[in-house]
matplotlib code that plots the C-alpha trace (Angstrom):
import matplotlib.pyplot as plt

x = [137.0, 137.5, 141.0, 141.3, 144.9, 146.3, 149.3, 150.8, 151.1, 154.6, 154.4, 152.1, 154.5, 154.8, 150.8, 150.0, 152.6, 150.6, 147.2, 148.1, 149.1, 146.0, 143.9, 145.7, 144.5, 140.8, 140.7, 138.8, 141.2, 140.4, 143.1, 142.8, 140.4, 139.7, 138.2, 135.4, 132.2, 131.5, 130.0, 129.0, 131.2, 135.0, 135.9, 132.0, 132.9, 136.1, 134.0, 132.1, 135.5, 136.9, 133.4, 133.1, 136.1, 137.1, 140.9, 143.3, 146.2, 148.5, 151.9, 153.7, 156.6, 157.2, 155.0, 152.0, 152.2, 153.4, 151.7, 148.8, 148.6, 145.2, 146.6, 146.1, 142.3, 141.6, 143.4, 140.9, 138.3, 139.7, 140.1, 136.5, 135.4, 137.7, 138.7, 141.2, 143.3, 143.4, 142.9, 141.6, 144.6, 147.5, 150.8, 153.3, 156.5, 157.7, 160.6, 162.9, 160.7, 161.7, 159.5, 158.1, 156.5, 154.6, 151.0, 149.8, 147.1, 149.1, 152.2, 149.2, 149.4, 152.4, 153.9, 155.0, 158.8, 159.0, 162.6, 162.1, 159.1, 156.3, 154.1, 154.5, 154.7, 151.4, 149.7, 150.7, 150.0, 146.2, 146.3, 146.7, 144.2, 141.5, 139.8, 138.8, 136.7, 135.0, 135.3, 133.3, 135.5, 136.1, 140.2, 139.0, 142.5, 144.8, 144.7, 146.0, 149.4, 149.4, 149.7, 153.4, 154.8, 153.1, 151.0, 150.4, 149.4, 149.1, 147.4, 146.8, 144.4, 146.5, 145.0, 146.6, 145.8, 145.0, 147.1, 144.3, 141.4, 143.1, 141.1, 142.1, 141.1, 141.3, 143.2, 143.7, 147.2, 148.0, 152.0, 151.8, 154.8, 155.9, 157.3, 159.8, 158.6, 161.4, 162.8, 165.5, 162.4, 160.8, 163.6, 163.3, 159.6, 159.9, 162.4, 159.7, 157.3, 159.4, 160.8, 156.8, 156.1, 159.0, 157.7, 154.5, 155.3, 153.5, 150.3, 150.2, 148.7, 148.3, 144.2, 143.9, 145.6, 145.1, 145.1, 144.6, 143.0, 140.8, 140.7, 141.2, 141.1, 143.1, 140.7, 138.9, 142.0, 142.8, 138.7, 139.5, 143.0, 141.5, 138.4, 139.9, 142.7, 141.5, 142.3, 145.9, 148.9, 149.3, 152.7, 152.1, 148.9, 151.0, 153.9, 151.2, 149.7, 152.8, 154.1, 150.7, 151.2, 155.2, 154.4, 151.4, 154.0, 156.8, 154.4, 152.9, 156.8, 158.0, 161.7, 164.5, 165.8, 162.5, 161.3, 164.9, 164.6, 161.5, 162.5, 165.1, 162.3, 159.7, 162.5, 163.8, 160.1, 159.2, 162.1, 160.6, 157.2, 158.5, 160.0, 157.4, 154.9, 157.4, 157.9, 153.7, 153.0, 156.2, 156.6, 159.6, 161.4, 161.7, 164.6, 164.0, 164.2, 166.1, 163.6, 160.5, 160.2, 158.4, 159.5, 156.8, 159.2, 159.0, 154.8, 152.5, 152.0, 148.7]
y = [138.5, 135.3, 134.3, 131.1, 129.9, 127.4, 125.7, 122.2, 119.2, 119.8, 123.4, 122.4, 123.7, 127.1, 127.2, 126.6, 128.6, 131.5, 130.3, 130.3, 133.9, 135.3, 133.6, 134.7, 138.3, 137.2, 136.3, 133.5, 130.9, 127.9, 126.3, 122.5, 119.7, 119.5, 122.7, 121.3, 120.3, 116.3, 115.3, 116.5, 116.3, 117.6, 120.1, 121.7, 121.8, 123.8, 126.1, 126.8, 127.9, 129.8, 131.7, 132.8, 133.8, 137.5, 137.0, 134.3, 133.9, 131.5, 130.0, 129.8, 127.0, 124.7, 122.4, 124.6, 125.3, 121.9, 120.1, 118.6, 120.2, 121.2, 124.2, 125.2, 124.0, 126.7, 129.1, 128.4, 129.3, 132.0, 133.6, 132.7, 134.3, 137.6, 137.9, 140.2, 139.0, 143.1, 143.4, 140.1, 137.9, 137.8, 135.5, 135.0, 133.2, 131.1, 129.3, 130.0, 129.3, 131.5, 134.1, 132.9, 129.6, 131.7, 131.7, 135.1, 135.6, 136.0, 138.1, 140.7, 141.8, 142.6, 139.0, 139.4, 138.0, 137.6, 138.7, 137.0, 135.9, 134.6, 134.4, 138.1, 139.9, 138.0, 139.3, 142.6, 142.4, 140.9, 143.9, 146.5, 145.2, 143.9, 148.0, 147.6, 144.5, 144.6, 147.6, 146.0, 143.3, 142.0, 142.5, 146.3, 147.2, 146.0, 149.6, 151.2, 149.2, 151.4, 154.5, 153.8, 152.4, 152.4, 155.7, 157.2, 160.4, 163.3, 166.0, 169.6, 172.4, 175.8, 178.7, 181.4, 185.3, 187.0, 190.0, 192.2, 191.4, 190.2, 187.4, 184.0, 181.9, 177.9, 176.0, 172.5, 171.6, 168.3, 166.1, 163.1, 160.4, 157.2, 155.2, 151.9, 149.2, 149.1, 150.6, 152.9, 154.1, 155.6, 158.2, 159.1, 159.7, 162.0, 163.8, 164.0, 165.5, 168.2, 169.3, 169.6, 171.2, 173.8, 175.7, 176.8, 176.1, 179.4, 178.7, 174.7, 172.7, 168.6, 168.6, 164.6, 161.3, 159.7, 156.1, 153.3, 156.1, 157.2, 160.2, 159.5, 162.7, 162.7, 161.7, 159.6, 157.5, 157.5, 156.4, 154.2, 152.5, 152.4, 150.5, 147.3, 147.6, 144.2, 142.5, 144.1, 142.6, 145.4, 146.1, 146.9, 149.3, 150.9, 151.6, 152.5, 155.0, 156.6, 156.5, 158.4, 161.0, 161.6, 161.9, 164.9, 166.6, 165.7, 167.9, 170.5, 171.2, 175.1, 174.2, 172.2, 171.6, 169.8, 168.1, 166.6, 165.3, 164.0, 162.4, 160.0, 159.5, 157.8, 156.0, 154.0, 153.6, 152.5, 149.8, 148.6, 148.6, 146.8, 143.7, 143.6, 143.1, 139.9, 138.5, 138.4, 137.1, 135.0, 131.8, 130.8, 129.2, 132.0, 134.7, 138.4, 140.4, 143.8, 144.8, 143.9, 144.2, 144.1, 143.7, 145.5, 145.0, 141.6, 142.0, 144.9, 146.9, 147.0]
z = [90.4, 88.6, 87.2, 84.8, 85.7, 82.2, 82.4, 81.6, 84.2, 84.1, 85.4, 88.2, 90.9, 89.9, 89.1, 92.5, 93.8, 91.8, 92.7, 96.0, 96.0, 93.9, 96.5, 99.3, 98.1, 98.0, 94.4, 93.2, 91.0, 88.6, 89.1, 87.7, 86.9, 90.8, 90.3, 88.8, 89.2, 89.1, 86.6, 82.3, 79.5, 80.6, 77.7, 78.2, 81.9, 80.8, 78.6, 81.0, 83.5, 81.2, 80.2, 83.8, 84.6, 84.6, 83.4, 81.8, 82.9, 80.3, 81.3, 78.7, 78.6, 76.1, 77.4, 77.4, 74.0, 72.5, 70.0, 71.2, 74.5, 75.8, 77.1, 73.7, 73.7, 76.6, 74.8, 71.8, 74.0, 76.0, 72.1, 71.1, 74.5, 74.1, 70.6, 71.2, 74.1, 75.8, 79.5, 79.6, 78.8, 80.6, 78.9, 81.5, 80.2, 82.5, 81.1, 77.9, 75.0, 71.4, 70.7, 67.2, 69.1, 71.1, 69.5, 67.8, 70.2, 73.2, 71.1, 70.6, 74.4, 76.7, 77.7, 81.0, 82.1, 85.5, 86.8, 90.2, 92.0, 89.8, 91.9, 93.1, 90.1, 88.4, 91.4, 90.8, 87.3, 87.9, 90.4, 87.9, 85.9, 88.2, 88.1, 84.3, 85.1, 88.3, 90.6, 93.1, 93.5, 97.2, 96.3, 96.8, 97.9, 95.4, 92.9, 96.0, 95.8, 92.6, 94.5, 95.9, 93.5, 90.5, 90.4, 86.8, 87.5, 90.4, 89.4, 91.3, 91.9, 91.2, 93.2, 90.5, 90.5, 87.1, 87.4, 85.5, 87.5, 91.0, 91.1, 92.1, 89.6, 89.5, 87.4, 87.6, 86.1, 85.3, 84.9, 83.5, 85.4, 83.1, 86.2, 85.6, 87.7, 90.0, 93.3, 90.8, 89.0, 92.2, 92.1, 88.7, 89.1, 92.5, 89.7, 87.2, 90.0, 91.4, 87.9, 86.7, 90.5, 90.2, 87.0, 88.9, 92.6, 93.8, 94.8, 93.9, 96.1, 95.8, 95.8, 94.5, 92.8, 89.8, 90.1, 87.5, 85.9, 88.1, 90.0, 93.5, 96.2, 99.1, 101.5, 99.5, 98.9, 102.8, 103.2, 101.0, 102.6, 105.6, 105.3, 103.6, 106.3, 107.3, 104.0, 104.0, 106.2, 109.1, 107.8, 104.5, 105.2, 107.2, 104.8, 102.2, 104.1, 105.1, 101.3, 100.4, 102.9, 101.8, 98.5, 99.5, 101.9, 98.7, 96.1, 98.1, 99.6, 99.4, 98.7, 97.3, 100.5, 101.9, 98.8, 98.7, 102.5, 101.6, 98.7, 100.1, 102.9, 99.9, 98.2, 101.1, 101.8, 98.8, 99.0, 102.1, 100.3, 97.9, 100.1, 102.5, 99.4, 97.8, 101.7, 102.0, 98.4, 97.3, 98.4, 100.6, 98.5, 96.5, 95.6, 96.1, 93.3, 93.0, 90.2, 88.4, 84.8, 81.8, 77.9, 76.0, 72.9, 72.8, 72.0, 71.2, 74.2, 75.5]

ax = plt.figure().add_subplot(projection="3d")
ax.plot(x, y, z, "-o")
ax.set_aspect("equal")
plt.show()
């Protein structure tokens, strides 16, 4: 996957702090004029960028959007390319700049507001988006970081007995989850699960995952993991893997007791996920955030 990274002179610092994360996961950046190829005419050369790259990614400060600024020239073509900005387009506010300077085009997506580490949270942002563009991208293993902590959907395959023909009969029985995107919200959704889990707990057994919107079975999702071990630090696979088994053994548990145990077990692993993922991808300088947010109210959300 490509990623078109636009931002002023004066934001350089934090641009390469993101391109250097974004690469670091195997994804191709343009990152600035050295990106280029020598020679042609400079704004056809940017064109060009832009046309073959597979996102945009726009900080947004008030130099980037000032008068004059040719951050707003690759904008102009980023629209002319995508003229509706939607899984394409990613606005990233970087600094405080009032919401009616921002430039319609970008207000039409979700703008995201970094709480903590830029760097980290872009990633995970082009992470959740990379599936719609190119699922044979070499960053294969980034929609799995969507399983512990920011999985849509677990669905199951209820064995269930008519009672007048004694038949099993499948049923597949699906519970939506709307997760926050922080550590607090991984409670709340394992809440969500076992309140869904205890109206038909006879019988229910966890048969798959819906990821990214996809539909994901057990095994395959292990397969999965496992082969692109080599592009994920050792200590986050490992986490990941063990978070994907709790929350099997958290749905397909008998009682209270147990899902309960297992609960707190996925929570303070998903904590751990959580840091391990900002220690890899932030850079040092960096604070660690408690939470990650995003303000869909401040733009339409996508």
């Amino acid at each position: 996957m490509n990623v078109f990274l636009s931002y002023a002179s004066e934001d350089k610092k934090i641009a390469e702090q993101i391109q250097l994360a974004l690469v670091g996961a195997g994804i191709d950046v343009f990152f600035d004029a050295e990106s280029l190829p020598a020679g042609g005419d400079y704004h056809a050369r940017i064109r060009k960028a832009v046309d073959d790259s597979d996102l945009f990614v726009f900080l947004i400060s008030n130099y980037s959007i000032a008068k004059g600024s040719y951050c707003l020239s690759e904008l102009t073509l980023a629209r002319e390319r995508w003229p509706h900005p939607k899984g394409r387009v990613i606005p990233v506010r970087i600094s405080a700049v009032s919401f009616d300077l921002i430039p319609n085009y970008l207000r039409a997506v979700t703008i995201l507001e970094p709480d903590g580490s830029i760097p980290a949270d872009v990633l995970f942002v082009v992470a959740q988006t990379r599936p719609t563009i190119d699922s044979a991208s070499k960053v294969k293993w980034l929609p799995l970081l969507a399983l512990p902590l920011l999985a849509g959907t677990v669905w199951w395959n209820a064995q269930r007995l008519k009672p007048t023909q004694g038949i099993p009969q499948k049923q597949v029985v699906q519970g939506e989850i709307k997760t926050e995107q922080s550590i607090t919200g991984l409670r709340e959704q394992l809440e969500r699960i076992s309140t869904d889990l205890n109206r038909r707990r006879s019988g229910t057994k966890v048969d798959g995952l819906i990821v990214n919107g996809d539909i994901v079975p057990l095994t395959d999702f292990f397969t999965r993991l496992n082969a692109n071990k080599h592009l994920i630090p050792v200590d986050i696979h490992d986490t990941m893997q063990e978070q994907g088994l709790l929350l099997i053994e958290f749905a397909n548990a008998r009682d209270d007791a147990s899902a309960n145990e297992i609960k707190e077990r996925y929570v303070k692993l998903g904590e751990q996920f959580y840091h391990q993922f900002q220690e890899a991808y932030q850079s040092p300088s960096s604070p660690t955030p408690e939470t990650r947010r995003l303000h869909p109210e401040r733009g339409s959300v996508e």
